[in-house]
Backbone as XML, in Angstrom:
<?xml version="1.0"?>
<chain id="A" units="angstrom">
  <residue number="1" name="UNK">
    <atom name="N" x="102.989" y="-55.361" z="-21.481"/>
    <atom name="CA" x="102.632" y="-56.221" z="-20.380"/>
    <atom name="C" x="101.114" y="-56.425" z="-20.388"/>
  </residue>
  <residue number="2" name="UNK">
    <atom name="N" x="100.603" y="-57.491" z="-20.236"/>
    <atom name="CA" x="99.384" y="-58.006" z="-20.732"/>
    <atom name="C" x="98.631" y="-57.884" z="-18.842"/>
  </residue>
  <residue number="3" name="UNK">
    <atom name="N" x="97.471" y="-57.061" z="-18.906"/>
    <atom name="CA" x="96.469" y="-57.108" z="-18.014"/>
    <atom name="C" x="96.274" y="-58.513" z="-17.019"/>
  </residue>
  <residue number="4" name="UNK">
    <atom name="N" x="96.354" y="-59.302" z="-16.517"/>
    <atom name="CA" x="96.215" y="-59.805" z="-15.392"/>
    <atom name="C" x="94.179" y="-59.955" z="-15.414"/>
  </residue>
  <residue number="5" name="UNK">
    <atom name="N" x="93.464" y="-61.471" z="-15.291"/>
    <atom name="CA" x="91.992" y="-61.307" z="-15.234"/>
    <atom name="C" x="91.888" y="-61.138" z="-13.670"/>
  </residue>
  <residue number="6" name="UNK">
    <atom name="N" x="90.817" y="-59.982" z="-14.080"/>
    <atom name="CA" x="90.296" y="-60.002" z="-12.163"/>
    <atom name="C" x="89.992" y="-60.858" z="-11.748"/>
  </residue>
  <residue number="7" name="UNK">
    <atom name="N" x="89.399" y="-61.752" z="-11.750"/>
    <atom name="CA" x="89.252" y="-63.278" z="-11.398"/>
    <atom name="C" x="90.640" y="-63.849" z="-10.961"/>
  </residue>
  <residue number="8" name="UNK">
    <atom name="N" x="91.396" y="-63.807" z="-11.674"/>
    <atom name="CA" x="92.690" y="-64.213" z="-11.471"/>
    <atom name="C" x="93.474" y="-63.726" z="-10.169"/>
  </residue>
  <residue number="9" name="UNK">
    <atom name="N" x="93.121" y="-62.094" z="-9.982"/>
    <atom name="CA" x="93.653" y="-61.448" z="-9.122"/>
    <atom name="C" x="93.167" y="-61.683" z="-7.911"/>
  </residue>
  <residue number="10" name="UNK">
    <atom name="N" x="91.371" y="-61.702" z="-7.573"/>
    <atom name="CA" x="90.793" y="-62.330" z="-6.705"/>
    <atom name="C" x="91.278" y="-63.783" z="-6.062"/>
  </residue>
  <residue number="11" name="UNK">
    <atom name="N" x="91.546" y="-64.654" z="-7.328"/>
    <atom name="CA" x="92.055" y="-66.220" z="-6.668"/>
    <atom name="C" x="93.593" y="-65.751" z="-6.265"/>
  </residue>
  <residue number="12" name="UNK">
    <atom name="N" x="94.402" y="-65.385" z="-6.787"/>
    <atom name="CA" x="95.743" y="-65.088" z="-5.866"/>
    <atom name="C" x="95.228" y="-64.819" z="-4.524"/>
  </residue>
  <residue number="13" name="UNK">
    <atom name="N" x="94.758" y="-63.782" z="-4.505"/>
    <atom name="CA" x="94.596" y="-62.790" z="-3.031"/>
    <atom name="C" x="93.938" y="-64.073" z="-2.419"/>
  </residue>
  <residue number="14" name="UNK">
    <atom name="N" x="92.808" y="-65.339" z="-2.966"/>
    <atom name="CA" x="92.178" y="-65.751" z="-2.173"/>
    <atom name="C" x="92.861" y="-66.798" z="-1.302"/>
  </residue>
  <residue number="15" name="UNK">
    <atom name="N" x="94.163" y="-67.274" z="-2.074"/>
    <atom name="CA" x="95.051" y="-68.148" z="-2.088"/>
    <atom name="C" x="95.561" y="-67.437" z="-0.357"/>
  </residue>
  <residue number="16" name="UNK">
    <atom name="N" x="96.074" y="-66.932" z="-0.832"/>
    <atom name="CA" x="96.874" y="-66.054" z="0.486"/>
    <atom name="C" x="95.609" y="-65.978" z="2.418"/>
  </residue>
  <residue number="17" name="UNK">
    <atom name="N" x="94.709" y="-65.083" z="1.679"/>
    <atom name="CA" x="93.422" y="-65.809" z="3.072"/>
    <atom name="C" x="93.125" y="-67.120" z="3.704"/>
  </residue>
  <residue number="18" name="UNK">
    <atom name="N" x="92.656" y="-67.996" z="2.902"/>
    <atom name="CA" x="92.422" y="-68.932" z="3.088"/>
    <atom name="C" x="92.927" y="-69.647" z="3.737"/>
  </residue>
  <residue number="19" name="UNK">
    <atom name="N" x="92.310" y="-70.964" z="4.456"/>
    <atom name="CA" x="93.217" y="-71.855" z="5.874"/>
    <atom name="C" x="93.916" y="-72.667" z="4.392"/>
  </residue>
  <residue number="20" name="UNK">
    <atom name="N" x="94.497" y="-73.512" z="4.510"/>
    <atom name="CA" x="95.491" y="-74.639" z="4.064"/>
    <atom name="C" x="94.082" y="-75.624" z="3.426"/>
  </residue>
  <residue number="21" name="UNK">
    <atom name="N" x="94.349" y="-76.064" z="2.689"/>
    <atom name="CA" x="93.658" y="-76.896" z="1.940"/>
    <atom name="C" x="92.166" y="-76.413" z="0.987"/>
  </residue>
  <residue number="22" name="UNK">
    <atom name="N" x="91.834" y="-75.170" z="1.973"/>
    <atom name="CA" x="90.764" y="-75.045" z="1.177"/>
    <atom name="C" x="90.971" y="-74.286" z="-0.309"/>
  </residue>
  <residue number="23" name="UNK">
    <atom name="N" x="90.195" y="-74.176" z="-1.536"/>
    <atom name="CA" x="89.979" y="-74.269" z="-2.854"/>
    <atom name="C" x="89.572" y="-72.412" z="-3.015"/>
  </residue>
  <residue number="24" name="UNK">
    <atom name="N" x="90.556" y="-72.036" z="-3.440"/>
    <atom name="CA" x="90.897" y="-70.361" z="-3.389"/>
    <atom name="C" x="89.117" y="-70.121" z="-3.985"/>
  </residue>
  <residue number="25" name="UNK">
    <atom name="N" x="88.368" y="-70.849" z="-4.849"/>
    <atom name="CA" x="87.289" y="-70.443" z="-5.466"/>
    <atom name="C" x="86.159" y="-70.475" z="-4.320"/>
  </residue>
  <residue number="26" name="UNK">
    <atom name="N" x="86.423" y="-71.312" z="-3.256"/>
    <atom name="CA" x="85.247" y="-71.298" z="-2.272"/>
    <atom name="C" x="85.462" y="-70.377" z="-1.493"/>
  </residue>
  <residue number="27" name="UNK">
    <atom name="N" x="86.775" y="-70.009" z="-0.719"/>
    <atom name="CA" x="87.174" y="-68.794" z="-0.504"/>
    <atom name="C" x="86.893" y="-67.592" z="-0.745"/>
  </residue>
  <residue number="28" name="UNK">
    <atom name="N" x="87.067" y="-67.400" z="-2.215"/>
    <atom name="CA" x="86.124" y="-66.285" z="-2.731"/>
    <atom name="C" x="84.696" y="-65.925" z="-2.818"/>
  </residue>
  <residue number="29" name="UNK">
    <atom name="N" x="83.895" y="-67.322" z="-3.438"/>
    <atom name="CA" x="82.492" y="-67.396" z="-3.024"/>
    <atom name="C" x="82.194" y="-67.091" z="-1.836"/>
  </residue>
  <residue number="30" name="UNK">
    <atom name="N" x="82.527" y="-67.833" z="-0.518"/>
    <atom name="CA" x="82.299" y="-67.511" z="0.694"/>
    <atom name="C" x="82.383" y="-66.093" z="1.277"/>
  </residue>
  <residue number="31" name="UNK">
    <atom name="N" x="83.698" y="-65.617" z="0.574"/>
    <atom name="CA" x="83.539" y="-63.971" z="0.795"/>
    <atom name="C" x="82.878" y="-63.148" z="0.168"/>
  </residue>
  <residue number="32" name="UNK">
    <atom name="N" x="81.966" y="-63.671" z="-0.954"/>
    <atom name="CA" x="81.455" y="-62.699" z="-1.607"/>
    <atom name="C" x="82.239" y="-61.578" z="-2.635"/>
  </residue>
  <residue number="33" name="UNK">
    <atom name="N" x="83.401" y="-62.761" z="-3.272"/>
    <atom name="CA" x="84.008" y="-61.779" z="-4.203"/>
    <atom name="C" x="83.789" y="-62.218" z="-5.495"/>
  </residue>
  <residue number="34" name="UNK">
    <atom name="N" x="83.422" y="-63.436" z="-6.134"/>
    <atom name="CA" x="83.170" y="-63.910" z="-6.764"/>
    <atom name="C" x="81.701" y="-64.757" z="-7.212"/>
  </residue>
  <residue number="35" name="UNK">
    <atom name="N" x="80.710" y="-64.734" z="-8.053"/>
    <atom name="CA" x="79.163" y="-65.450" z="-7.935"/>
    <atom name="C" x="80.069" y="-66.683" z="-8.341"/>
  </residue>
  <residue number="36" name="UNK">
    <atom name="N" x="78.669" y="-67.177" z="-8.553"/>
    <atom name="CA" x="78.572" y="-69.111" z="-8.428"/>
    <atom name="C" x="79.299" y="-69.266" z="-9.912"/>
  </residue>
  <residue number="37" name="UNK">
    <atom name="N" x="79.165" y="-68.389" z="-11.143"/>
    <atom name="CA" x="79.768" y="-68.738" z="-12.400"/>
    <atom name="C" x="81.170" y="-68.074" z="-12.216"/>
  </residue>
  <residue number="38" name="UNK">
    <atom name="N" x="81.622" y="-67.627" z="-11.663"/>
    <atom name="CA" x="83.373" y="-67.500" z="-10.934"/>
    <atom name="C" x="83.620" y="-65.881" z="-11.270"/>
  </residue>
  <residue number="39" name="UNK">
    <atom name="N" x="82.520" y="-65.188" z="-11.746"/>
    <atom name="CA" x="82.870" y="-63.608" z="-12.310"/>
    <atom name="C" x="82.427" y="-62.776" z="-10.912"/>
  </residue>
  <residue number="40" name="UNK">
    <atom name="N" x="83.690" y="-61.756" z="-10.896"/>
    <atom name="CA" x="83.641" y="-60.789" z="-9.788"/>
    <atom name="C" x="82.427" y="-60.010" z="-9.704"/>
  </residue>
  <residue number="41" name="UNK">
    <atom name="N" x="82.306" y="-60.257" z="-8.401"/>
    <atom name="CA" x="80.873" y="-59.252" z="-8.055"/>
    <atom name="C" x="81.645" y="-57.855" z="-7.471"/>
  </residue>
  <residue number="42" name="UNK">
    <atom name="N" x="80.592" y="-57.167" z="-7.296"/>
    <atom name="CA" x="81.191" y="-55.794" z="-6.367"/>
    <atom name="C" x="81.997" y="-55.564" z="-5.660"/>
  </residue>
  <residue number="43" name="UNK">
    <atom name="N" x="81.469" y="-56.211" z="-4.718"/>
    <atom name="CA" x="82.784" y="-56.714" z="-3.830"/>
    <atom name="C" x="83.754" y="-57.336" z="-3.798"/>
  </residue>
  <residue number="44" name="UNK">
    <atom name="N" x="84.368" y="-58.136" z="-5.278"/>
    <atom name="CA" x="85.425" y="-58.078" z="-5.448"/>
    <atom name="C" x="86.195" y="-56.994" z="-6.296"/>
  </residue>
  <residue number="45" name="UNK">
    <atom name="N" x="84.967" y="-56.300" z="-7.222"/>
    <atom name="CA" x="85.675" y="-55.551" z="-7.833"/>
    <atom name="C" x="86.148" y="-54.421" z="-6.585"/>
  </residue>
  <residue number="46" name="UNK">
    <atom name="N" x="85.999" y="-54.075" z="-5.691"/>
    <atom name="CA" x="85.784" y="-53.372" z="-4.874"/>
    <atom name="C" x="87.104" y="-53.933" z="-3.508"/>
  </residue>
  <residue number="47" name="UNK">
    <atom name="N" x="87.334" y="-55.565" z="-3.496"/>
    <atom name="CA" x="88.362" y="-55.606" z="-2.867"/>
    <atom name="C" x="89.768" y="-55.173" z="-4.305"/>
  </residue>
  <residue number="48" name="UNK">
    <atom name="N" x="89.409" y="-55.521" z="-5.257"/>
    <atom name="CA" x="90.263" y="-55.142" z="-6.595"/>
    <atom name="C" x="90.866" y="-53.934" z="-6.269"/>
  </residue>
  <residue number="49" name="UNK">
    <atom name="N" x="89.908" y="-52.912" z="-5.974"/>
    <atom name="CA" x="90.428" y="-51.703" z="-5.869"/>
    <atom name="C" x="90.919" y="-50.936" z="-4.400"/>
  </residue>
  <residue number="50" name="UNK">
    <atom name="N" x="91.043" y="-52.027" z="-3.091"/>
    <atom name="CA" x="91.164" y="-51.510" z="-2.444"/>
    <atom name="C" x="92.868" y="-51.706" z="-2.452"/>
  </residue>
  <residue number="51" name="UNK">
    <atom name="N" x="92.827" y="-53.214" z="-3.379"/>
    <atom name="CA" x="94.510" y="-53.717" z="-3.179"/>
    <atom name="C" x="95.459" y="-53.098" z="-4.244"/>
  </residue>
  <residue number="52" name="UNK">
    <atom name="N" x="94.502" y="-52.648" z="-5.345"/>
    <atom name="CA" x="95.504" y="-51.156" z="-6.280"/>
    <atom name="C" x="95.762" y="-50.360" z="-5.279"/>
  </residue>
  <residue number="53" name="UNK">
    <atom name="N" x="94.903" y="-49.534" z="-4.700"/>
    <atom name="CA" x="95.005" y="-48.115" z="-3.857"/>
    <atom name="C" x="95.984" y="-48.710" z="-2.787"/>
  </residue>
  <residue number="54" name="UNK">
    <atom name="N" x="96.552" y="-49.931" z="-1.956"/>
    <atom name="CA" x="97.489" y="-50.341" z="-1.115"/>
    <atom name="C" x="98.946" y="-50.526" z="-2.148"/>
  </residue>
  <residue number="55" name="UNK">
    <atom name="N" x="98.442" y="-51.066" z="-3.304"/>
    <atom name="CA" x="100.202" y="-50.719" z="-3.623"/>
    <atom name="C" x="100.501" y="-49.211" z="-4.117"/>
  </residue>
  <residue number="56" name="UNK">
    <atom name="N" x="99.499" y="-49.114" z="-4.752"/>
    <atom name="CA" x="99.698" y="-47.555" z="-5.009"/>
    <atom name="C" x="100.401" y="-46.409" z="-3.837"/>
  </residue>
  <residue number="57" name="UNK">
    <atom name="N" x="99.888" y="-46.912" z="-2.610"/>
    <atom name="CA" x="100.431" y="-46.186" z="-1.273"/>
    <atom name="C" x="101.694" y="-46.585" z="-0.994"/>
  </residue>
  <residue number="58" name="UNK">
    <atom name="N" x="102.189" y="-48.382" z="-1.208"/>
    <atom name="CA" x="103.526" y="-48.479" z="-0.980"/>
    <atom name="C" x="104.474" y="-48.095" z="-2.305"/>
  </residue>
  <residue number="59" name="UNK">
    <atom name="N" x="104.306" y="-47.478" z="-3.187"/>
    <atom name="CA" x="104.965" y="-46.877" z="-3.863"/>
    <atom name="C" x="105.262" y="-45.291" z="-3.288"/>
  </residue>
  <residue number="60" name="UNK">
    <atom name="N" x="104.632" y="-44.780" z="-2.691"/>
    <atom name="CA" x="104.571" y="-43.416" z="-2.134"/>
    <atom name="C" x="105.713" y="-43.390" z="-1.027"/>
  </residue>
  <residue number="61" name="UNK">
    <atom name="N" x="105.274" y="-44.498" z="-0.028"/>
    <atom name="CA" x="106.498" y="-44.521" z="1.450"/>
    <atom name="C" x="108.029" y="-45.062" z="0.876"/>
  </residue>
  <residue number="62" name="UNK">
    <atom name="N" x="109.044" y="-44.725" z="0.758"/>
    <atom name="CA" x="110.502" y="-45.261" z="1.073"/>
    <atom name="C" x="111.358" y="-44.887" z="2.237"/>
  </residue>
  <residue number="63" name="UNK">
    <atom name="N" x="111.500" y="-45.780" z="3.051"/>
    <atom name="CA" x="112.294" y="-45.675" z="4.234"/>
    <atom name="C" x="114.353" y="-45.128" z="3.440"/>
  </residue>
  <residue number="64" name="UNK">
    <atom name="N" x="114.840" y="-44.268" z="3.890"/>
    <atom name="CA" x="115.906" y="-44.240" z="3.575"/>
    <atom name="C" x="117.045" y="-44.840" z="4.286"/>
  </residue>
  <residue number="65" name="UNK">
    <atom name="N" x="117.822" y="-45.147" z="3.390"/>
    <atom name="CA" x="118.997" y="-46.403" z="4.273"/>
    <atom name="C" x="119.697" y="-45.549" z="5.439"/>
  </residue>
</chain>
Protein backbone atom coordinates (compact mmCIF):
# COMPACT_ATOMS: atom_id res chain seq x y z
CA UNK A 1 0.00 0.00 0.00
CA UNK A 2 1.59 3.11 -1.28
CA UNK A 3 2.02 6.20 1.37
CA UNK A 4 -0.62 8.83 0.78
CA UNK A 5 1.37 12.79 0.14
CA UNK A 6 0.95 14.93 3.18
CA UNK A 7 -0.19 17.56 1.12
CA UNK A 8 -2.71 15.32 -0.05
CA UNK A 9 -3.77 14.44 3.44
CA UNK A 10 -3.89 18.15 4.48
CA UNK A 11 -6.27 18.95 1.25
CA UNK A 12 -8.70 16.00 2.22
CA UNK A 13 -8.93 17.17 5.85
CA UNK A 14 -9.13 20.74 4.26
CA UNK A 15 -11.97 19.67 2.07
CA UNK A 16 -14.00 18.54 5.06
CA UNK A 17 -13.40 22.27 7.16
CA UNK A 18 -14.02 24.44 4.78
CA UNK A 19 -17.52 26.45 4.00
CA UNK A 20 -18.88 25.12 0.45
CA UNK A 21 -17.21 26.54 -2.40
CA UNK A 22 -14.13 27.55 -1.05
CA UNK A 23 -10.66 25.92 -2.72
CA UNK A 24 -9.34 23.22 -0.01
CA UNK A 25 -5.70 25.04 -0.90
CA UNK A 26 -6.84 28.47 0.53
CA UNK A 27 -8.24 26.70 3.36
CA UNK A 28 -5.11 25.33 4.17
CA UNK A 29 -3.04 28.46 3.51
CA UNK A 30 -5.41 30.40 5.63
CA UNK A 31 -4.86 27.91 8.39
CA UNK A 32 -1.44 27.81 8.22
CA UNK A 33 -1.00 24.24 7.14
CA UNK A 34 0.38 24.64 4.02
CA UNK A 35 3.10 27.84 2.54
CA UNK A 36 2.35 29.70 -0.61
CA UNK A 37 4.35 26.77 -2.79
CA UNK A 38 1.58 24.15 -1.33
CA UNK A 39 4.35 22.14 1.03
CA UNK A 40 3.32 21.47 4.69
CA UNK A 41 4.55 23.69 7.24
CA UNK A 42 4.61 22.69 10.97
CA UNK A 43 1.55 23.07 11.55
CA UNK A 44 0.39 20.91 9.22
CA UNK A 45 2.81 18.48 9.81
CA UNK A 46 1.65 18.80 13.28
CA UNK A 47 -2.20 18.77 12.39
CA UNK A 48 -0.77 15.37 10.35
CA UNK A 49 0.01 14.04 13.52
CA UNK A 50 -2.64 14.99 15.61
CA UNK A 51 -5.17 13.09 13.04
CA UNK A 52 -2.74 9.74 13.15
CA UNK A 53 -2.81 9.88 17.07
CA UNK A 54 -7.09 10.27 16.63
CA UNK A 55 -7.32 7.20 14.55
CA UNK A 56 -4.82 5.52 16.32
CA UNK A 57 -7.21 6.09 19.53
CA UNK A 58 -10.29 4.90 17.53
CA UNK A 59 -8.67 1.74 16.95
CA UNK A 60 -8.18 1.29 20.78
CA UNK A 61 -12.22 1.99 21.80
CA UNK A 62 -14.82 -0.90 20.54
CA UNK A 63 -18.21 -0.61 21.87
CA UNK A 64 -19.51 -4.31 22.23
CA UNK A 65 -22.80 -5.37 20.57
Amino acid sequence: MQEEDPTEKILAFARHVGKEGDAPETVARNRAWIDAAGRPTDEGHELLRALDEQKAQGAVYRLDP
